[in-house]
C-alpha positions, -999 to +999 in steps of 0.1 A: -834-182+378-856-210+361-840-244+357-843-277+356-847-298+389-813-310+381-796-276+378-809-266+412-799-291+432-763-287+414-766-248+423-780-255+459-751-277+470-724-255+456-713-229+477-699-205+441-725-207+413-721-193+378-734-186+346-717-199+319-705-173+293-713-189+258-721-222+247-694-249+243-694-248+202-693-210+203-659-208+229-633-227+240-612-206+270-602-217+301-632-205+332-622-177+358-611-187+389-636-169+405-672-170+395-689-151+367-725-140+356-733-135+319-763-147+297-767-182+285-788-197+257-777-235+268-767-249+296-754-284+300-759-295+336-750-329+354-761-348+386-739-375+404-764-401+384-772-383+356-765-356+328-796-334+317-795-312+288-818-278+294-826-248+274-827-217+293-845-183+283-831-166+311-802-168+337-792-203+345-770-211+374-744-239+370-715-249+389-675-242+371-658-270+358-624-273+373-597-265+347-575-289+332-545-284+356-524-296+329-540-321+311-552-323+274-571-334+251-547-350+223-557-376+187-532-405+193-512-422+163-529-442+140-540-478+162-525-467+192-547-466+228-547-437+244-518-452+268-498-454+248-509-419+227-505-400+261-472-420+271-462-403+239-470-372+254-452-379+285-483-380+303-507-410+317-545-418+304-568-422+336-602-432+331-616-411+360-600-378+343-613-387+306-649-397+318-650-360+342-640-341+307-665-364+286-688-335+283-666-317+264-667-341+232-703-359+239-722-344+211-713-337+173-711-301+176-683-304+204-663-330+191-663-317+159-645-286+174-622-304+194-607-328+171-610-298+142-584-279+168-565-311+167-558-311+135-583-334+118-621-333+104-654-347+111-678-350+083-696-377+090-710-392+129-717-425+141-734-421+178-739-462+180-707-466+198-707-448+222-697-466+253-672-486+235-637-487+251-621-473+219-643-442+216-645-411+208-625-423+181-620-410+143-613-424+107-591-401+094-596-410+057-634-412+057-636-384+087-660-402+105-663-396+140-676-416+167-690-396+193-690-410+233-723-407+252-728-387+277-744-409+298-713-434+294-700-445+332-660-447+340-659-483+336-665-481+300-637-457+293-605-481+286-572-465+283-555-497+274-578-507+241-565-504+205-578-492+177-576-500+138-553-489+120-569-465+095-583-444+131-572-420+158-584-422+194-594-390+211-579-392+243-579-369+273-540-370+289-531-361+326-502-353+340-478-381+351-493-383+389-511-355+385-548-371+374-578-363+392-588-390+415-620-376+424-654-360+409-673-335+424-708-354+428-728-324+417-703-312+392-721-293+361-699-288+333-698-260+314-677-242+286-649-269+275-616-262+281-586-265+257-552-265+275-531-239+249-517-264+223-494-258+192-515-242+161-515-273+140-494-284+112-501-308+081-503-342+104-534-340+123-518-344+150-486-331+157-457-353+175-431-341+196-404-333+181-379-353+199-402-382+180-407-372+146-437-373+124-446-381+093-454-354+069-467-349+031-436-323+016-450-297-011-458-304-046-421-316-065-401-308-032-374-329-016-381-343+018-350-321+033-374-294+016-406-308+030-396-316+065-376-281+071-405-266+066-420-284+094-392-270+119-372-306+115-349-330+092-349-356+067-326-385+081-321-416+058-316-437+089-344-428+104-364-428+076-356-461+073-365-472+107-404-459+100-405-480+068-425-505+080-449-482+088-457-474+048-448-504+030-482-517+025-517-506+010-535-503+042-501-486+061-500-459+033-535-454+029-536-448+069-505-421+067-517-407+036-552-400+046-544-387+081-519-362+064-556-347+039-544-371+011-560-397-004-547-433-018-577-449-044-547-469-062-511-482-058-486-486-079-454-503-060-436-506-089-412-486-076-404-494-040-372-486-041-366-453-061-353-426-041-383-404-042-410-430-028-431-432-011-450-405-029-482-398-041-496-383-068-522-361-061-547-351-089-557-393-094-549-408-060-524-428-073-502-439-042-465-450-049-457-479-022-425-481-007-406-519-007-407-533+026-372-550+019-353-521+005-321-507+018-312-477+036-292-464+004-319-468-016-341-438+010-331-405-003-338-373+011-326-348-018-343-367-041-378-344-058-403-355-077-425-338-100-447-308-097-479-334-096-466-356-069-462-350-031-437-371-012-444-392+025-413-380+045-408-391+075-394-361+096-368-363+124-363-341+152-326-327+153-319-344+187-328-381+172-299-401+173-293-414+136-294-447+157-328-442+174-354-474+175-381-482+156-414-472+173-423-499+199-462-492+198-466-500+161-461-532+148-441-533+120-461-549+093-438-573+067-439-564+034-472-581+017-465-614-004-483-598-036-515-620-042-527-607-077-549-639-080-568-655-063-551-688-045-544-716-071-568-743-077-562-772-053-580-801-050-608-793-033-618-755-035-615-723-046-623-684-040-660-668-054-681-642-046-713-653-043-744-633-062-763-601-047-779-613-012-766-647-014-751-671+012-723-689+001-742-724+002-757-706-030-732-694-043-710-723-040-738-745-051-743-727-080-707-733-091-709-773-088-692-769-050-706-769-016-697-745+013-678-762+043-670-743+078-640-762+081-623-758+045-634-718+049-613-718+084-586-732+074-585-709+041-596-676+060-556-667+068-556-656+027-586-631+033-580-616+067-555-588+057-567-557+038-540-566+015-546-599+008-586-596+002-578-566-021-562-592-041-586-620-036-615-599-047-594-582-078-587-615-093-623-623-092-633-591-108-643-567-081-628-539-063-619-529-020-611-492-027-619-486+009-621-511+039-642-519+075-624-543+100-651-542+127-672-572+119-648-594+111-662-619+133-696-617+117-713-649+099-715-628+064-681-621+066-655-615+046-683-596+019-682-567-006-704-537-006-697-538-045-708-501-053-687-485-030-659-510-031-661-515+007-651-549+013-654-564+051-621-576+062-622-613+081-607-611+113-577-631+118-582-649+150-619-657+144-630-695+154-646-718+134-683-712+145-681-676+140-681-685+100-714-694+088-723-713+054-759-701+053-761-666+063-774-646+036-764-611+032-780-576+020-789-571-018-760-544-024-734-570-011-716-602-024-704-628+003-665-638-001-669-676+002-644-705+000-660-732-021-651-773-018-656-800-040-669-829-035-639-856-031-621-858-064-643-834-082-615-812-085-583-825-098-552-805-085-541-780-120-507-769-127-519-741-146-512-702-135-548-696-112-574-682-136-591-652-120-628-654-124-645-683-111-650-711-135-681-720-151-695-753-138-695-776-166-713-776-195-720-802-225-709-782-258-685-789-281-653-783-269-635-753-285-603-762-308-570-757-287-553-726-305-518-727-323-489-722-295-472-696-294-438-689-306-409-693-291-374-678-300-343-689-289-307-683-301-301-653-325-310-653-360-330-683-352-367-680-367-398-660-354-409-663-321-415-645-287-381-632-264-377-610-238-359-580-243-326-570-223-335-549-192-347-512-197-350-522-239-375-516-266-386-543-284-371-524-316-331-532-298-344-566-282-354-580-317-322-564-329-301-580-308-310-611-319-307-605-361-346-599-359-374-572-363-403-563-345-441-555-359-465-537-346-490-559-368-468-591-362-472-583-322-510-574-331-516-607-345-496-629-319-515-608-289-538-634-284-514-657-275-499-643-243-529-619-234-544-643-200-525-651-175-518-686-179-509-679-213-481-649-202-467-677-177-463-705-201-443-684-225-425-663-196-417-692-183-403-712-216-382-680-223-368-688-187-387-659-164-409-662-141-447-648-137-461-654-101-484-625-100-498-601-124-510-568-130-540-556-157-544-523-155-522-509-180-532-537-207-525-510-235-498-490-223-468-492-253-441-511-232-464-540-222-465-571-218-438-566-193-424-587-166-401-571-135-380-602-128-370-588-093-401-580-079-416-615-071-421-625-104-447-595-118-458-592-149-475-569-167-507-581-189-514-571-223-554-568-232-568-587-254-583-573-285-564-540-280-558-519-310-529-519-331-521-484-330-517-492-286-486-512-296-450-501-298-419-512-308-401-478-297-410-473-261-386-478-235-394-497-203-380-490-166-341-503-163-358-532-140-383-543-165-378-569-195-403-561-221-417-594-240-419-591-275-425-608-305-395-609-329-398-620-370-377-611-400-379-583-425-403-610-449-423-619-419-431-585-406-442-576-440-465-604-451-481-599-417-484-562-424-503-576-457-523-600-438-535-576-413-544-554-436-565-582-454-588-592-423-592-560-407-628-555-421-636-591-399-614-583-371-633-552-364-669-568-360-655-585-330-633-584-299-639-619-288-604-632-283-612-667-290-620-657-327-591-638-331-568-665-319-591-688-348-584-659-369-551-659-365-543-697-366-565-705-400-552-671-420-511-676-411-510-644-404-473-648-393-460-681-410-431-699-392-397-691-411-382-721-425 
């Protein structure tokens, strides 16, 4: 035979020799115990020292790889190491055993295979890593994988290292006591082998069942309909044990994407309805579960529609209804929502700095400087995915997807704006790790925490505004606008009120001896249609606004405020038209719609009014000129 120096001093020093029967992305069986002869187009053959890869246009001899005497290759739970995935397992992770079976996942082609008979996908490689402790390793959402080298030495192979959240770590599990201790030092792998394993099921990768696993049930089923399908049971109890586990963006996002879902957007309005968490498939819309809800509140019976999906979590029917929550993931509490970015205090606030710029420029184009000290202390608000999705929303931009790897790099926390990838800052990082003057590449905008000077920014009561403000200029200043309206008592004269829980506007003006306008609302919309502006007149109606959402700006029922959930409130859009406003719709039985109220004289002169300046309305959606407009025509008079 003709081979490589390496594949003859493996074949000289071992006493049977074979010829491997395929290549290792064409079969995956277990090798003969004794030895076989067939013909080979590649042969992968390894030296005590080395690994050489060797094309072969005729019969190569080799030596067998020993099978897996009851090991396997598994994906671990999302973050987990692979002690504690194989633990799982009942079985023990041994360095020595994963780096002999390396071979069998050291190139795309092979590890594609393997983790594809695990359950998962790879799409995408990354080859960078690969004598880093936590791989081979894969992103479940993104199906990246990150292949291990093959010329990677035991030492570099660590059972005991974690990985992010949104991953799986390919791990190779021994039996308990039963690992390999030593390798053959002129072993030449061959075909790899695959202990038999269950055919796999809609998680990736499948849990015993004694454990449970989460599961995605089919379209409008029930999760006692989802999970019997999977050969198990819906428990409430349990269900609520694994709630941690869900309750947050980044948690659900995880699950969801391990499970061949997607999440692109949240809503947790609803974190406590029966039938979450769920997702909605066709937009990515993710339904968050509360992290504070009850066990009651869990329902197993309950279905959704035929568009949604619900995240079960799936019991084994010997789990005690009192069984523990998992010990290997930390629960994560519930997120303190963080629409805005963090108030203006004296001394600094949150901007993203231009294309390519540090943040000395970009602070310094703001009137601020950069300081490594104020940025340490502040970096606890930015070092969740959570709390920078927040962060960055409130100053216009977008983390639709996320990378926690750098978070100790001197550009970090940034935004790759065009793919909404935003760079998570670690949380433990030290002070010199965070660097004023790095600049960063042009398709990226550093995250930078921006100090005054002393006393050049006096501390603001005022709801956090969420775009950085302009540094200071020397026009004219602009005329404050009329305040707004403010009911109180019924019959009293027009004003804004809040609605009873679950009302229309229609019944809330009602209520109160009172009518409501579409063209009255239309013209008092640029009152309460920023943030500050919906606080000041939440508040004065005695609510609350702590945290805002403004993506549903036209919907009929808003503005909107959910008094239980933290103080949310729902934002109306400026300049929207009138025909998006309603005094009909309905609003969830844990909303209070906010509405502006007038009498049968007022609705109808600002019917009239309306009707007069509509030509000059429509040449422009600058809010400021509406809110003039509004003041110097008396669209809605104050009743006597």
């Amino acid at each position: 035979a003709t081979t490589t120096a390496a594949t003859t001093t493996a074949a000289t020093t071992t006493a049977a020799t074979t010829t491997a029967a395929t290549t290792p992305s064409t079969a995956r069986t277990t090798p003969a115990p004794t030895p076989t002869t067939a013909t080979a187009t590649t042969t992968r053959t390894a030296t005590a020292t080395t690994t050489a890869r060797a094309t072969a246009t005729t019969t190569t001899t080799t030596a067998a790889v020993p099978a897996h005497a009851g090991g396997r290759w598994i994906l671990t739970g999302f973050g987990q190491s692979c002690g504690v995935g194989c633990a799982g397992q009942g079985m023990v992770c041994e360095p020595t055993a994963m780096h002999r079976y390396n071979v069998e996942i050291d190139s795309q082609q092979e590890m594609r295979a393997m983790v594809k008979d695990l359950g998962a996908e790879c799409t995408g490689y990354n080859d960078g890593f690969g004598a880093n402790g936590d791989v081979p390793v894969v992103m479940i959402g993104s199906k990246m994988c990150f292949t291990s080298s093959p010329t990677r030495s035991v030492d570099s192979i660590k059972c005991s290292v974690t990985t992010p959240t949104d991953r799986k770590r390919l791990c190779f599990c021994s039996p308990s006591g039963n690992g390999p201790t030593t390798v053959a030092p002129t072993l030449a792998p061959v075909v790899p082998v695959l202990q038999p394993t269950p055919a796999p099921t809609s998680a990736p990768a499948p849990v015993p069942v004694g454990d449970g696993r989460w599961a995605l049930a089919g379209f409008g089923q029930s999760c006692d309909e989802g999970c019997a399908q999977q050969g198990l049971s819906c428990k409430k109890e349990n269900f609520h044990m694994r709630n941690a586990e869900v309750d947050s963006m980044g948690e659900m996002t995880a699950i969801v994407g391990g499970l061949g879902a997607t999440c692109s957007q949240y809503n947790d309005q609803w974190g406590s309805a029966g039938d979450v968490p769920a997702v909605l498939v066709s937009k990515g819309m993710c339904f968050l579960s509360s992290g504070t809800r009850s066990t009651e509140s869990l329902s197993c019976s309950a279905q959704v529609s035929s568009d949604k999906k619900r995240l079960c979590w799936c019991a084994g029917s010997s789990i005690a209804t009192t069984l523990a929550p998992k010990t290997t993931v930390a629960p994560t509490p519930a997120p303190v929502p963080v629409a805005t970015p963090t108030p203006q205090v004296a001394g600094g606030r949150w901007s993203l700095a231009a294309f390519g710029q540090s943040c000395e420029q970009g602070c310094t184009g703001q009137g601020l400087r950069c300081k490594q000290e104020d940025f340490h202390v502040r970096n606890a608000e930015v070092d969740s995915m959570d709390e920078m999705a927040a962060i960055v929303k409130g100053l216009g931009a977008t983390c639709s997807q996320y990378n926690n790897n750098w978070g100790s790099a001197g550009d970090v926390p940034a935004v790759l704006v065009s793919q909404g990838l935003c760079f998570v800052s670690g949380g433990p990082r030290s002070i010199d790790s965070l660097s004023c003057a790095t600049g960063i590449s042009s398709d990226k905008k550093r995250l930078c925490w921006c100090s005054g000077s002393a006393g050049a920014l006096a501390p603001t009561t005022s709801a956090p505004v969420p775009a950085p403000a302009l540094a200071p200029t020397t026009s004219a200043p602009v005329p404050a606008p009329a305040p707004p309206l403010i009911g109180s008592g019924s019959g009293s004269s027009s004003g804004w009120r809040l609605a009873g829980r679950g009302q229309s506007c229609e019944k809330g003006c009602a209520g109160q001896g009172l009518v409501c306008s579409a063209a009255a609302s239309s013209g008092r919309n640029g009152e309460i249609d920023s943030r500050s502006e919906m606080t000041a007149v939440v508040g004065a109606l005695g609510g609350a606004c702590k945290w805002f959402i403004d993506d549903w700006g036209e919907a009929g029922d808003v503005p909107v405020t959910m008094p239980d959930n933290n103080g949310l409130c729902f934002l109306t859009r400026a300049s929207r038209p009138l025909a998006s406003l309603s005094c009909a719709a309905t609003t969830g039985a844990d909303k209070q719609r906010l509405c502006f109220c007038t009498d049968a004289a007022g609705a109808a002169a600002a019917a009239s009014s309306l009707a007069q300046v509509a030509t000059a309305v429509s040449t422009s959606q600058d809010r400021r000129r509406r809110r003039s407009l509004t003041a110097t025509s008396s669209l809605l008079p104050d009743a006597a």
